[in-house]
MMTF fields as JSON, N, C-alpha, C and O atoms, coordinates in Angstrom:
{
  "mmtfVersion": "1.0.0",
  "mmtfProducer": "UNKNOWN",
  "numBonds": 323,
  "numAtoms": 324,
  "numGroups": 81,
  "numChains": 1,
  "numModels": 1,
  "chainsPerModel": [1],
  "groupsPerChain": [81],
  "chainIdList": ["A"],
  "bondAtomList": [4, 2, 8, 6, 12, 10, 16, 14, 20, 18, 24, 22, 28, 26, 32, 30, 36, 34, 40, 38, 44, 42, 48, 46, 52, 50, 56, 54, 60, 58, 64, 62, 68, 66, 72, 70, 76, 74, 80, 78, 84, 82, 88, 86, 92, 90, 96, 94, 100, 98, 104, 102, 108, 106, 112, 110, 116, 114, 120, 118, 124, 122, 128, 126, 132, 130, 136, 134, 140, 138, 144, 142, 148, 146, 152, 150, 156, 154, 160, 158, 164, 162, 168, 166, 172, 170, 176, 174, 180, 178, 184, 182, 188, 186, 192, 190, 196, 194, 200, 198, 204, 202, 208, 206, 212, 210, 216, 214, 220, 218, 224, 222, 228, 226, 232, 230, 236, 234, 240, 238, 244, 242, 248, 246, 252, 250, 256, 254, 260, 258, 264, 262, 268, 266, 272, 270, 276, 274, 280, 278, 284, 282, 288, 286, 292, 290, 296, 294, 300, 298, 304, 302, 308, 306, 312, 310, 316, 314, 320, 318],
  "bondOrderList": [1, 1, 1, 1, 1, 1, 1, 1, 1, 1, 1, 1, 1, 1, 1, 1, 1, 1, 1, 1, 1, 1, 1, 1, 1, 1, 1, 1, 1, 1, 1, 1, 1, 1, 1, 1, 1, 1, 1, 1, 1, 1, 1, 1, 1, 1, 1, 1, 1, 1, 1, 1, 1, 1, 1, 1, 1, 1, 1, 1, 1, 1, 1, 1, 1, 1, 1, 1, 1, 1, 1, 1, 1, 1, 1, 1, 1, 1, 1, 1],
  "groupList": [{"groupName": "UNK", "atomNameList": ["N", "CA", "C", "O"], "elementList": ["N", "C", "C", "O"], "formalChargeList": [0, 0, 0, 0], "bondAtomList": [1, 0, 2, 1, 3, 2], "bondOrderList": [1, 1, 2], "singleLetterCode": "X", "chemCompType": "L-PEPTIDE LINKING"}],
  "groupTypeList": [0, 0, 0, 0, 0, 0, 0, 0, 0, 0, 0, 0, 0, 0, 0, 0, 0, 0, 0, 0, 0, 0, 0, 0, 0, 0, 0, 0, 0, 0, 0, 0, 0, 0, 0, 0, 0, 0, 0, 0, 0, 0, 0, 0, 0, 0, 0, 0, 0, 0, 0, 0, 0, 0, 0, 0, 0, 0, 0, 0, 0, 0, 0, 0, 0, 0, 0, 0, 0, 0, 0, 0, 0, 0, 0, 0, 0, 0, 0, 0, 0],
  "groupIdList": [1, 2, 3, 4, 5, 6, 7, 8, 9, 10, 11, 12, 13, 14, 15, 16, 17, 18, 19, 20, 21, 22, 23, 24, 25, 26, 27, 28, 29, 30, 31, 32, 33, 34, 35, 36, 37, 38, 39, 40, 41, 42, 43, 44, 45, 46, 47, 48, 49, 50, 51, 52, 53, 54, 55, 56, 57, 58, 59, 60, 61, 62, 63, 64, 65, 66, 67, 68, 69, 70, 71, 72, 73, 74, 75, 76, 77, 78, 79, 80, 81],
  "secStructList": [7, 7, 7, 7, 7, 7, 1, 1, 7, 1, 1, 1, 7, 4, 4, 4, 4, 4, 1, 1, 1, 7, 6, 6, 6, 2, 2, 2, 2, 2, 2, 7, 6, 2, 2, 2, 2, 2, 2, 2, 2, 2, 2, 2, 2, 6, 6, 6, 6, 6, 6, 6, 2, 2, 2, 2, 2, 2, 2, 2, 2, 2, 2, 2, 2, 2, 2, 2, 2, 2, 2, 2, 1, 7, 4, 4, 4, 7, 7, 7, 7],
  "xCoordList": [-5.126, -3.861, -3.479, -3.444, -3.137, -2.837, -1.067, -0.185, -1.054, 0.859, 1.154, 0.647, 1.812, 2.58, 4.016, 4.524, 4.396, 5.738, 5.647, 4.925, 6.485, 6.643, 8.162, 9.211, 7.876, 9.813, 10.512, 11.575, 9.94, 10.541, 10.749, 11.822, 9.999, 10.207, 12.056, 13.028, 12.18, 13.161, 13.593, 14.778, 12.607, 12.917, 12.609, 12.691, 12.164, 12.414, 13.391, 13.377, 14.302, 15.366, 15.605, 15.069, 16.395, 15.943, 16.478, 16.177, 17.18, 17.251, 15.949, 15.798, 15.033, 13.444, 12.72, 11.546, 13.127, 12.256, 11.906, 11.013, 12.814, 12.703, 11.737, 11.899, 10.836, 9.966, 8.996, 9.118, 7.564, 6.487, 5.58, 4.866, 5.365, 4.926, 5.918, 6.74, 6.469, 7.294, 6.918, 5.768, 8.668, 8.089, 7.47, 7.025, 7.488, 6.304, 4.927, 4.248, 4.434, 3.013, 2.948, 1.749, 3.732, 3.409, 3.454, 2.57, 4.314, 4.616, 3.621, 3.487, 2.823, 1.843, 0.364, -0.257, 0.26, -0.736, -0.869, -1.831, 0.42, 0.489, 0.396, 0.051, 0.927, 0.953, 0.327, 0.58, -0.702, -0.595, 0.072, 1.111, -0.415, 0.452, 1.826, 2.693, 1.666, 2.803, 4.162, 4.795, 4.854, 5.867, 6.062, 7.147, 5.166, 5.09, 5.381, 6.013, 4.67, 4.371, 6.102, 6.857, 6.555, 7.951, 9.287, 10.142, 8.908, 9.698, 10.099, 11.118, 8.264, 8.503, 9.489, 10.372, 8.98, 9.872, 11.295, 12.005, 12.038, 13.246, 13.665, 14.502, 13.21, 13.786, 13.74, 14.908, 13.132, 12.639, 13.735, 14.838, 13.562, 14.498, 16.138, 17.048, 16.354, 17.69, 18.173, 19.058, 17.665, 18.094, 18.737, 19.442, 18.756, 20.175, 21.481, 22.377, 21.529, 22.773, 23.196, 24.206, 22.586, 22.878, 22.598, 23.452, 21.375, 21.082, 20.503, 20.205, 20.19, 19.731, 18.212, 17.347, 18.303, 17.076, 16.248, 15.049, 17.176, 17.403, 16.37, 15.368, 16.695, 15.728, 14.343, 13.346, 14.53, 13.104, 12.383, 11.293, 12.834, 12.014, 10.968, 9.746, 12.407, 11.702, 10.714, 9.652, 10.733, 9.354, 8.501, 7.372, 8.562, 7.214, 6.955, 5.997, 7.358, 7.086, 6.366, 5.151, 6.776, 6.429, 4.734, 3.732, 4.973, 3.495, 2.851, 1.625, 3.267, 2.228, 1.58, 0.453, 2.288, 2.126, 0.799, -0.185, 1.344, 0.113, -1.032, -1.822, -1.122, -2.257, -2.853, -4.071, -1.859, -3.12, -3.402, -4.608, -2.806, -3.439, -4.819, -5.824, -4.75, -6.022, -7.255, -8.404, -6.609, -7.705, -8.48, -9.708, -7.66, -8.284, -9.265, -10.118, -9.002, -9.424, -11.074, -11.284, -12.04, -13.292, -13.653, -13.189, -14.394, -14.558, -14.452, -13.592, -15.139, -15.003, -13.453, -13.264, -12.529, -11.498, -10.381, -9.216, -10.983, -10.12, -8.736, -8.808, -7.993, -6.528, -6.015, -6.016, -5.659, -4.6, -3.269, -2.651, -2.81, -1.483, -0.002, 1.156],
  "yCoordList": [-7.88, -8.503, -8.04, -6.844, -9.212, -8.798, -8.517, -9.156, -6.938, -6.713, -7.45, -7.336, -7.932, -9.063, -8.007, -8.144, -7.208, -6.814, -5.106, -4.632, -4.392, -3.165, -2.724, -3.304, -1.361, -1.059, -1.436, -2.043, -1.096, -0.905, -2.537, -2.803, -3.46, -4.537, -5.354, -5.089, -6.065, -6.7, -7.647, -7.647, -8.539, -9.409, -8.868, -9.633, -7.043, -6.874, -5.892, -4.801, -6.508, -5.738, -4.706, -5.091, -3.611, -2.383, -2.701, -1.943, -3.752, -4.182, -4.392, -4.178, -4.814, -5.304, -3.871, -3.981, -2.713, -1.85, -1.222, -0.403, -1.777, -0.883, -1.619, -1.397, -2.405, -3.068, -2.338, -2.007, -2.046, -1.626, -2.263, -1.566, -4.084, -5.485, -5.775, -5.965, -5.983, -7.016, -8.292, -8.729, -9.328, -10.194, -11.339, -12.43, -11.048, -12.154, -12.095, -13.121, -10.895, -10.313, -10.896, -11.003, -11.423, -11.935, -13.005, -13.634, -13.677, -15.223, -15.819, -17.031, -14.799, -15.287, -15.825, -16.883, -14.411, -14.295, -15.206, -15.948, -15.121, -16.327, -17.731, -18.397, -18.151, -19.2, -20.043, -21.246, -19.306, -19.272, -19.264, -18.609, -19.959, -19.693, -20.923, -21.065, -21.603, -22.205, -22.267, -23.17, -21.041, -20.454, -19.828, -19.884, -19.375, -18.802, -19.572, -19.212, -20.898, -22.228, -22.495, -22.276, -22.779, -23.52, -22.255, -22.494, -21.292, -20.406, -20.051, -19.673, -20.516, -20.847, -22.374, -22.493, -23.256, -24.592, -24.573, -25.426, -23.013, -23.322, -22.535, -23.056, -21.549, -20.329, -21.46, -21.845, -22.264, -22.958, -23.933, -23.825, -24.661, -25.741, -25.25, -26.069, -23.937, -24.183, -23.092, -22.409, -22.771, -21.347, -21.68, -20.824, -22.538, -23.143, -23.643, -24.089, -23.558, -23.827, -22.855, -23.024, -21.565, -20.423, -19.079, -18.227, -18.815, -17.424, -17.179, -16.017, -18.433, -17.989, -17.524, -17.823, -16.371, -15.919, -15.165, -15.055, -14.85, -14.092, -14.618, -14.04, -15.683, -16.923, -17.297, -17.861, -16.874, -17.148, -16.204, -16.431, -15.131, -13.693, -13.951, -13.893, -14.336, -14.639, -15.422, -15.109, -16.545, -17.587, -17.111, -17.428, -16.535, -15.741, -14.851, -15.364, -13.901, -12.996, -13.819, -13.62, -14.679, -15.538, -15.526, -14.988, -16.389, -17.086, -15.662, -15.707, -14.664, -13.299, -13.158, -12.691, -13.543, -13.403, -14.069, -13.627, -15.393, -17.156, -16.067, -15.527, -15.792, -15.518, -14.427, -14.25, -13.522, -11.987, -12.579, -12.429, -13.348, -14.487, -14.822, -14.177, -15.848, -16.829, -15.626, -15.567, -14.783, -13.691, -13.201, -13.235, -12.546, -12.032, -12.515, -11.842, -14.068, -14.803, -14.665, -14.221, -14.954, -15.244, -16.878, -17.537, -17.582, -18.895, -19.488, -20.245, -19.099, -19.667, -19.477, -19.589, -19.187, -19.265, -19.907, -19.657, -21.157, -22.247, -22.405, -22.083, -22.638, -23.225, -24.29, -24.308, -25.008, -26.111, -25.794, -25.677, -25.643, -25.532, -26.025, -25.908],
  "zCoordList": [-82.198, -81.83, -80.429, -80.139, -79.394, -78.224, -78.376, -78.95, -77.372, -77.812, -76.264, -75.149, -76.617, -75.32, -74.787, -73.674, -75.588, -74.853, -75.216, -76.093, -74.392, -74.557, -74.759, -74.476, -75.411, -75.437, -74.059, -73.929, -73.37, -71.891, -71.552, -71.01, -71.766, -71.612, -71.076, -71.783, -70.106, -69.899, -71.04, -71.377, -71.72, -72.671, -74.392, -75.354, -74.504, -75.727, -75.622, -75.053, -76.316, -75.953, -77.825, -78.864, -77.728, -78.315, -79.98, -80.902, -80.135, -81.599, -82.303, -83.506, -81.508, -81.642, -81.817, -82.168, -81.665, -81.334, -82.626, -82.842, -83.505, -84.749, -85.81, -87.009, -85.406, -85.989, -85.166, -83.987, -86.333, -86.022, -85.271, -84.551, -85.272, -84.379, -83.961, -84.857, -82.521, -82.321, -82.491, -82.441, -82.845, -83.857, -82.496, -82.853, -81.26, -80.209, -80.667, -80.692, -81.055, -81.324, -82.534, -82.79, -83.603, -85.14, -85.008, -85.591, -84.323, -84.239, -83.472, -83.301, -82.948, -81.476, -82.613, -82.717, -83.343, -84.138, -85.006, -85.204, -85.686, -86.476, -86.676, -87.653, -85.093, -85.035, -83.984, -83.93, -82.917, -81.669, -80.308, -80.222, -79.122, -77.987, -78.004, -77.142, -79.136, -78.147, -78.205, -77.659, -79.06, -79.207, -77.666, -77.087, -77.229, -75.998, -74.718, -73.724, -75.028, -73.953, -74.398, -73.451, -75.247, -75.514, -74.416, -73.563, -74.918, -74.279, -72.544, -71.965, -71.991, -70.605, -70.148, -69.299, -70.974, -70.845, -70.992, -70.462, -72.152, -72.075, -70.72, -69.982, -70.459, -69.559, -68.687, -68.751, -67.892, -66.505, -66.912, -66.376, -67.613, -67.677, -67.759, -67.626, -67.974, -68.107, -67.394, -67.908, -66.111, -65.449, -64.587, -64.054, -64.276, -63.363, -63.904, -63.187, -65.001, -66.13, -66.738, -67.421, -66.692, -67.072, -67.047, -67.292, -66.745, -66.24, -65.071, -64.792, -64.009, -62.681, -62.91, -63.732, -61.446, -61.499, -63.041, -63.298, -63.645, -64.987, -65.771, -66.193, -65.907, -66.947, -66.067, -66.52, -64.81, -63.959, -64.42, -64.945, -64.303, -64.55, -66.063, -66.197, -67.352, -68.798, -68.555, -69.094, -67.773, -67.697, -67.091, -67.467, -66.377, -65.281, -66.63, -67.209, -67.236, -68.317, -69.157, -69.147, -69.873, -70.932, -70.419, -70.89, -69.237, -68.452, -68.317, -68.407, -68.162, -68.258, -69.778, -69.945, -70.695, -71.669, -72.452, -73.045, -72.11, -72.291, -71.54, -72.315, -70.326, -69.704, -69.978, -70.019, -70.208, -71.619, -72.658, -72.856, -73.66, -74.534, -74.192, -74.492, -73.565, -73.145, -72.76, -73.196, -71.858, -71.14, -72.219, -72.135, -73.672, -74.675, -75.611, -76.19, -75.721, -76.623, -76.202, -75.074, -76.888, -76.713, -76.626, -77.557, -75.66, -75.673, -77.663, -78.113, -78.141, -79.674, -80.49, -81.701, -79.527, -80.266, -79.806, -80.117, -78.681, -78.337, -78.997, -80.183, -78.775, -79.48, -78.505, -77.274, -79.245, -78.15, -78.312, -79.37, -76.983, -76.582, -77.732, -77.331]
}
């Protein structure tokens, strides 16, 4: 299982910490990337309506995220978006 976030993390914030997986790393696993892909689409789409650069940062994070994903995977374990 790839861990996508750390305590220290900007977007896991410390209510999350008291879980042994954070739940990005279960939902990722579980379900693949595109909980991940949806999350860049909201931060981008709506950071000018409400959090600014703030919500830029989450989508650039997110997209770090998709891309340790993909990096880890082995060609035979394709997923579609």
């Amino acid at each position: 299982m790839v861990k996508f976030l750390t305590p220290s993390d900007s977007i896991s914030p410390d209510h999350y910490s008291r879980y042994k997986t954070q739940p990005i790393d279960f939902i990722t696993e579980a379900l693949g990337p595109g909980f991940i892909v949806g999350n860049v689409i909201k931060y981008v789409l709506r950071y000018d309506a409400k959090n600014g650069v703030e919500d830029v940062r989450k989508a650039k994070r997110y997209c770090e995220m998709l891309i340790n994903h993909l990096e880890e995977r082995s060609p035979s374990q394709d997923e579609s978006i």
